[in-house]
N, C-alpha and C positions, 0 to 999 in steps of 0.2 A: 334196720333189719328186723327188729323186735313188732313194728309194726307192719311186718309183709312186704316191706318197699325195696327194690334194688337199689343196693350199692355201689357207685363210683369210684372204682379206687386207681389213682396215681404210681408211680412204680420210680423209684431216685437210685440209679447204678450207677451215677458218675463223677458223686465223692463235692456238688457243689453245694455252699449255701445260695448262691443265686438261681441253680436251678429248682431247688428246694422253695424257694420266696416264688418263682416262677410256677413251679407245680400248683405247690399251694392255694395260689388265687386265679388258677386258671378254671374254674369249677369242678373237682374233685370233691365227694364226701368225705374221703379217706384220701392218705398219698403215705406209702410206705417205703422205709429207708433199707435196701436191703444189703444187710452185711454179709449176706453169703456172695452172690457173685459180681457185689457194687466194687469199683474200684477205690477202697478206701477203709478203714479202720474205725476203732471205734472213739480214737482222739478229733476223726472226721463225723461220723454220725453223730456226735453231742451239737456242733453248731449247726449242722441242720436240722436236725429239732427244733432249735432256739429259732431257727427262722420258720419253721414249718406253724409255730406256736404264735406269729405274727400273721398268720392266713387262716380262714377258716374251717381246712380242713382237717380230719383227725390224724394224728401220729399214730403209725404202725410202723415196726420193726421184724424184720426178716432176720432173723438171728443166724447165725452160722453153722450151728448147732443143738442138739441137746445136753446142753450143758448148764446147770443148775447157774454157776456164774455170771455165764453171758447174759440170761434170762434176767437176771433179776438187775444188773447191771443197768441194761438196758429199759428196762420199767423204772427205774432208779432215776435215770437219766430226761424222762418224761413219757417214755412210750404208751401208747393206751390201747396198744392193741400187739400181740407174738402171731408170730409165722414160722410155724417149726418144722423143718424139713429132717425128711427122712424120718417119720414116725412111722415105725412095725410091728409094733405090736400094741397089747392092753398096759403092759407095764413101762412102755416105753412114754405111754400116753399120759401116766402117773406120775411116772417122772418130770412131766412138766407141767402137767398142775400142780406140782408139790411147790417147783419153785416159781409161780408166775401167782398163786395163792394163798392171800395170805391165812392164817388159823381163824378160824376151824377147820377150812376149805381145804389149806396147804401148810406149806413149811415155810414160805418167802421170808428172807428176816426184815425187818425193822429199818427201813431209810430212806423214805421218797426221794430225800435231794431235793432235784428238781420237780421233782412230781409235787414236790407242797408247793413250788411258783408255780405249777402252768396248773395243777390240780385244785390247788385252795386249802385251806387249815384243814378242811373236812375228808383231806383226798382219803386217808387212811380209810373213814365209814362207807365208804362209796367205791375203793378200789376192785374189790372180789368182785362186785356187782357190774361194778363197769368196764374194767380189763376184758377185751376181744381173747380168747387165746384159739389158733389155727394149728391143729395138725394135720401135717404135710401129706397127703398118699401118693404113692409116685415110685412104689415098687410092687414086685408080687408077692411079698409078704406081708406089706399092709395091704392089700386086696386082699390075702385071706385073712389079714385078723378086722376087715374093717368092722364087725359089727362088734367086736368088743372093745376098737376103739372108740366105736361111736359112743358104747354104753359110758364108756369112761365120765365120771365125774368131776363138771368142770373143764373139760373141754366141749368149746361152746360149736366148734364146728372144725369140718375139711378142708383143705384147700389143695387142690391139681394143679399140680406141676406138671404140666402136658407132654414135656417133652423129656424130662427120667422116664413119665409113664410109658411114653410110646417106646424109649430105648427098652426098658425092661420087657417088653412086650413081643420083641424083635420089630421092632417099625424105626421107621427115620424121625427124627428131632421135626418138627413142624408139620407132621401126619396125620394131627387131632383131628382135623374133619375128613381126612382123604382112608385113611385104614378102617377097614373095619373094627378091627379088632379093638384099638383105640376108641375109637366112637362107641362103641358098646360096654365097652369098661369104664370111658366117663358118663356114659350112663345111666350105669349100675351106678357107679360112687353119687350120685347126686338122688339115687332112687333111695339109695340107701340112707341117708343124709337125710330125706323127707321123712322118711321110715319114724328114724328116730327123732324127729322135733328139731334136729343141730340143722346151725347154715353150711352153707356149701358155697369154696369160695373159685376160683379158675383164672389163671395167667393166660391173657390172649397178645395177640402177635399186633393187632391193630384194631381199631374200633369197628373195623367192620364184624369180627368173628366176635368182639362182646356185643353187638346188636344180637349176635345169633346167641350168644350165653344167656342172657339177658331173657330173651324170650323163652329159650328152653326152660330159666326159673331160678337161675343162678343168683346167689347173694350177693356176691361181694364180687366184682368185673375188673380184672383190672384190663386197662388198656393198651400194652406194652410200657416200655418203660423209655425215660425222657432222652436218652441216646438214641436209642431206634425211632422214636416221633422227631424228635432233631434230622437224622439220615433222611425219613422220608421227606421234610417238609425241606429241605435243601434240595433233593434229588428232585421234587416236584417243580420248585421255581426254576433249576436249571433247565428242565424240559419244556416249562413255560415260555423261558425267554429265547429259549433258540429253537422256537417251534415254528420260524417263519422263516429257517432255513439261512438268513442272508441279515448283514447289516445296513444300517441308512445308505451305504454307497452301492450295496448288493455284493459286495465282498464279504467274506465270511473271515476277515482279518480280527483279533481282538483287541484290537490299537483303533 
């Protein structure tokens, strides 16, 4: 992202390390473990790291919260990148660079864990610099503070949650390209986003709407997430196979 290039990123709600090993090496630059609406905890998200750290792509954590704890836990655990939902404000913004950085930058205390295996002796020199941290917009009180969250130091960028956005907005869950009002307010967050130098990240429904993210200029794309790419890719074959209506004897028996 530092050199202008979009990002690929993976999306894990369903609590596996097999779909985690699967994400992983299926060409993502990123694949994030998300504990807010993932079916699963955080004695679940530590083995899928441990498998996500056997694939090339980078580990991101979608925290639950803004909670100093989770934060740091979770970097702890090997994360290299936060996804902080529900940020509102400038000080809200603070708040989680305090705990996702460490001093001079923040407040994080002291104990990679596992960040020293998957990062190296050196993680510590290298953490501030390398650590992703996303705050969330996806209500109308960070639409009005977004340019003091932008200003905020150390957070390196936004990420849209399309669908808080569109609810706070009065629009329906899945409206980001149909509403106006939607469409024009992720607009703005991403005008604003360039404004300031930070990336700008966006949750899409399927690959086809981050072909359209993607070009509009977006950073960090995800694709849905591996439950919803599962539904589709089932739903697809079964349309596949009974697309000719009848079976070898012309019955449509499934015996």
């Amino acid at each position: 992202m530092l050199a202008g290039e979009r990002t690929t990123n993976g999306w894990l709600a369903l609590g596996s390390t097999f779909s985690a090993e699967i994400m992983g090496h299926a060409g993502f630059e990123s694949v994030t473990v998300d504990c807010q609406h993932g079916m699963f905890d955080f004695h679940q998200m530590l083995p899928m790291l441990q498998a996500l750290s056997a694939t090339p792509a980078t580990p991101i954590v979608r925290v639950p919260w803004n909670d100093p704890a989770i934060i740091m836990h979770a970097l702890d655990a090997g994360a290299y990148g936060i996804i902080c939902p529900m940020i509102n404000t400038a000080q809200e913004a603070k708040k989680l660079v305090h705990a996702a950085r460490y001093e001079p930058l923040g407040g994080r205390s002291y104990g990679p864990a596992r960040g020293l295996l998957y990062g190296g002796a050196d993680y510590f020199e290298h953490a501030n610099a390398e650590i992703v941290v996303f705050a969330m917009i996806e209500t109308r009180e960070g639409i009005a503070n977004l340019d003091e969250i932008l200003s905020t130091s150390g957070v390196d960028g936004v990420y849209i949650g399309p669908n808080d956005l569109a609810l706070c907005l009065g629009a329906k869950p899945g409206s980001d390209f149909t509403d106006q009002r939607v469409v024009d307010t992720i607009a703005h967050i991403l005008a604003r986003a360039r404004a300031h130098g930070k990336f700008c990240g966006i949750f899409c429904a399927n690959g086809a709407a981050g072909a359209k993210r993607r070009a509009q200029g977006f950073d960090l794309v995800t694709l849905g997430h591996e439950g919803s790419l599962l539904a589709s890719a089932a739903k697809a074959a079964i349309e596949t196979a009974l697309a000719s209506g009848s079976g070898l004897d012309g019955s449509q028996s499934g015996y």
